[in-house]
N, C-alpha and C positions, 0 to 999 in steps of 0.2 A: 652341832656337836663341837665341845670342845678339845683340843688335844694340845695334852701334855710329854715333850717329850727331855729326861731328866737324867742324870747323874746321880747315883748316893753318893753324897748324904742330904743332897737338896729334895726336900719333898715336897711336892705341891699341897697346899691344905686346902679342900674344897670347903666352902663357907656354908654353902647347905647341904639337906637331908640329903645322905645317896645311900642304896645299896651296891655295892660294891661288888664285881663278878670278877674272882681272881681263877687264873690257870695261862697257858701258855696260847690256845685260842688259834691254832696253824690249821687251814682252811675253813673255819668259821663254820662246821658239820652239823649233823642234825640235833645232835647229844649239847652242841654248843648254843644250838638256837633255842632249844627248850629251859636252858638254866637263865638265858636273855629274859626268854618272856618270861619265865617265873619273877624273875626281878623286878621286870616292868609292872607286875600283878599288884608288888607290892604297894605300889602308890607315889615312891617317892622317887627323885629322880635317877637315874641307874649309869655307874662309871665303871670301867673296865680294866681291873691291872693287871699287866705283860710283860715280858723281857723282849727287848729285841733281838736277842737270837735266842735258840736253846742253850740249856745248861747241857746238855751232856755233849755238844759242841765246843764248848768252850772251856770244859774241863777232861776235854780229850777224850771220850768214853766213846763216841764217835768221828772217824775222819772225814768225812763227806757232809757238809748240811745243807740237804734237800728242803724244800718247802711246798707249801702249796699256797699259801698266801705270802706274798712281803706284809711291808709295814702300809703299803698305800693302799694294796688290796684291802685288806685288814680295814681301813679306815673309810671306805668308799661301804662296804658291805654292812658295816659297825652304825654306821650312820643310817642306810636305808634299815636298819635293824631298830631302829631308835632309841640308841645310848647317845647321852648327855654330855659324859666325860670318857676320853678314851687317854689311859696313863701308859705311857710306854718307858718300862722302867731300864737302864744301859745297865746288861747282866757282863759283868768281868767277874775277876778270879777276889776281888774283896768284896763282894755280894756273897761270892761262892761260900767265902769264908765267915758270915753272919750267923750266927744260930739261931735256932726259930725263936728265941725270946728276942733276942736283936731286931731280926725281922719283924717280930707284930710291934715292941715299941717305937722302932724308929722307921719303921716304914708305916704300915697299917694305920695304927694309931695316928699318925704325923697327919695322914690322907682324913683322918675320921670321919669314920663310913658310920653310919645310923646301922645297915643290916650289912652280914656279908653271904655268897651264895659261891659256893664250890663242889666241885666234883669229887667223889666220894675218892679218885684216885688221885686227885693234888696231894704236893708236897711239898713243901718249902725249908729252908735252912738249912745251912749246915750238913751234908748226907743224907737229903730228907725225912729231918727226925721230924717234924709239925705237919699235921694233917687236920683234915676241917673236923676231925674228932677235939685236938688239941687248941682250933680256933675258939671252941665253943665255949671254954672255960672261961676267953674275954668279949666275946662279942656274938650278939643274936647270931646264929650261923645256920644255913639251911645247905645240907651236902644231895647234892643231886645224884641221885643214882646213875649207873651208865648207863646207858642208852645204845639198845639189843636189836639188832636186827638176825632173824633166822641164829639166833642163841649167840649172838658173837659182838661183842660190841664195837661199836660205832667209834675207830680210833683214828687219828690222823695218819697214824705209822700204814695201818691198815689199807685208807683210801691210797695213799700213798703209792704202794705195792698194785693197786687194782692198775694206776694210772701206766704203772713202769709195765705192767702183762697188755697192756692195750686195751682191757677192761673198764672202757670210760662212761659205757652205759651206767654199770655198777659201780663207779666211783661218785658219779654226779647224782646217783641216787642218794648215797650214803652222806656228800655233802648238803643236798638240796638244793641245788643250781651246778647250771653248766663249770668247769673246771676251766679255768681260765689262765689264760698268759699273757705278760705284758712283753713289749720290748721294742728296740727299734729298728728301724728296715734300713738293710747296709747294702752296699753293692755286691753283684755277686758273681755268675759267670754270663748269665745273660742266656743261656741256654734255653728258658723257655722261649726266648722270644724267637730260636731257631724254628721253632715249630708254631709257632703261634698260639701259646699257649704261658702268655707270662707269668712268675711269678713274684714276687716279692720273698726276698732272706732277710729272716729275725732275727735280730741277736739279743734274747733274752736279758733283760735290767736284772733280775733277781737270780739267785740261786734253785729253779724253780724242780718240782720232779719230773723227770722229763719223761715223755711219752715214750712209751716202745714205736721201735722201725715199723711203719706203713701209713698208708692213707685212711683219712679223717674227714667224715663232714660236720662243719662247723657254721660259726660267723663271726665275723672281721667288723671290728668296729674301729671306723674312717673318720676324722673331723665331726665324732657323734654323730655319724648314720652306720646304720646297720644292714651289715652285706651276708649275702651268702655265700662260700668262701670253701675251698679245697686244700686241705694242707697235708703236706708232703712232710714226714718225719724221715731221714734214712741219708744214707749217702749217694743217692741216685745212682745207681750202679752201671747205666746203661751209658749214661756223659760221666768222663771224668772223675771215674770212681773217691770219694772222698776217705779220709783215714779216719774221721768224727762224722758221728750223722749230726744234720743241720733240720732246719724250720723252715718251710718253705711255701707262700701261701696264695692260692690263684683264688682273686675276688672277684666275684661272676658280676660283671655288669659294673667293674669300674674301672675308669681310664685316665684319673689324675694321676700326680707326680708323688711318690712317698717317700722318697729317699730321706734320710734324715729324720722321718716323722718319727710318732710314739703312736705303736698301735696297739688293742688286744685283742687275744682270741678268744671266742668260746668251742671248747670242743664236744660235737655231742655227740658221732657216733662213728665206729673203728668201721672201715668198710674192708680194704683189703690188704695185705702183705702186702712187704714191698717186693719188687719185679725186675729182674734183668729182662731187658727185651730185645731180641734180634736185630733190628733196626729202630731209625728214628720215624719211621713210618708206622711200626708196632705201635712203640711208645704213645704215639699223639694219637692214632686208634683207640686206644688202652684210657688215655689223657678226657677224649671226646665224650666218651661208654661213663668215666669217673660222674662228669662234669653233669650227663644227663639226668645220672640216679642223683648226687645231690640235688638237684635242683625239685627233684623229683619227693626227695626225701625230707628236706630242710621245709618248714612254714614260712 
């Protein structure tokens, strides 16, 4: 896969046939994998156009921007997905200010795509007045319907919300793989190793959605081996109460050095609230009971 990453008013021209899959693509979901393969259907080779952030971030409509994929996750998933070309286009406030004839000549067009395939709710230009109704007038265009589960569809905003309630079963449904997180392991208070039970503290690379407070069973992918792994979301109440909850993650059955690495997670199932516990003797009781069921529970 190739990947373009760009500035307007420099557009990449790709030299051959592509269908082109435009929208904003944040967790790569079910509704986003079905408009993929239709593309791929088509025959010819298949490129992806993005912004790297949202627009309604960067035109103030919201203050927080959450995600669920960055640009690398994005690119790692894109790839096992098998797109050709992935265009990552840099959205500021003079995109913002394009109109959608602006947009299809000097963007679209620049890229010249053979087919294009979007979601019946994209929007482009200017206060999104262009919609894949208005693509159609210049370019073959196939609008993909949204994609419904139990009458509701399949939104990023939506998964989003399942991941922030602790609802990760149902969020990883809704994406079609485990929910994931990147970041790197920084020092911490060291307090697992008071009970014998270490863990490793993440500090999230991306602006990612972050899970609700409790315990998780997962897997912790190490130097590309894959672990099964306990992760701690919360301010551990019982040590040193924190003012932020943090990431915190016990990888069953490994004992190298991670300080400094780059790890991710996969998270796949909520098991309990987090816990204030009487002692540190509760806790590592509590810690022991966790450690059995995932092991129990994880393939």
């Amino acid at each position: 896969m190739k990947i373009y990453q760009f500035d307007y008013p420099i557009i990449p021209k790709i030299e051959e046939e592509i269908t082109l899959c435009l929208g904003f693509f944040d967790g790569i979901h079910l509704g986003h994998k079905e408009m993929i393969q239709k593309a791929r259907n088509e025959g010819y080779k298949v490129g992806l156009l993005t912004f790297d952030e949202t627009p309604a971030f960067v035109l103030g409509n919201i203050k927080e921007n959450h995600y669920l994929t960055s640009v690398s996750d994005k690119a790692e998933i894109l790839e096992e997905l098998g797109i050709d070309y992935f265009l990552i286009m840099h959205f500021d406030l003079s995109v913002a200010e394009l109109t959608k004839d602006e947009f299809i000549d000097n963007v679209i067009k620049a890229i010249n795509p053979k087919k294009i395939y979007c979601g019946e709710d994209y929007t482009f230009g200017v206060r999104g007045e262009g919609n894949g109704v208005y693509l159609s007038y210049f370019f073959d265009t196939t609008i993909i319907p949204l994609v419904k589960k139990d009458n509701k569809k399949v939104s990023s905003r939506d998964i989003s919300v399942l991941i922030e309630k602790g609802k990760i079963e149902d969020a990883n449904e809704l994406l079609g793989r485990p929910y994931r997180l990147n970041g790197l392991v920084v020092e911490g208070k060291h307090n697992g190793k008071k009970i014998d039970f270490p863990t490793a503290n993440l500090k999230l690379d991306y602006p990612y959605a972050f899970p609700k407070s409790g315990v998780y069973f997962g897997y912790a992918y190490v130097y590309g081996d894959k672990y099964k792994a306990i992760v701690s979301v919360g301010t551990h109440p019982t040590i040193m109460r924190l003012e932020k909850p943090i990431i915190e993650v016990h990888i069953i059955d490994f004992n190298g050095y991670l300080y400094g690495k780059d790890i991710f997670l996969e998270l796949i199932h909520y098991h309990r609230d987090e816990k204030t516990f009487d002692s540190l003797d509760a806790l590592k009781t509590q810690l022991e009971s966790d450690k059995k069921a995932a092991i129990k529970y994880l393939k």
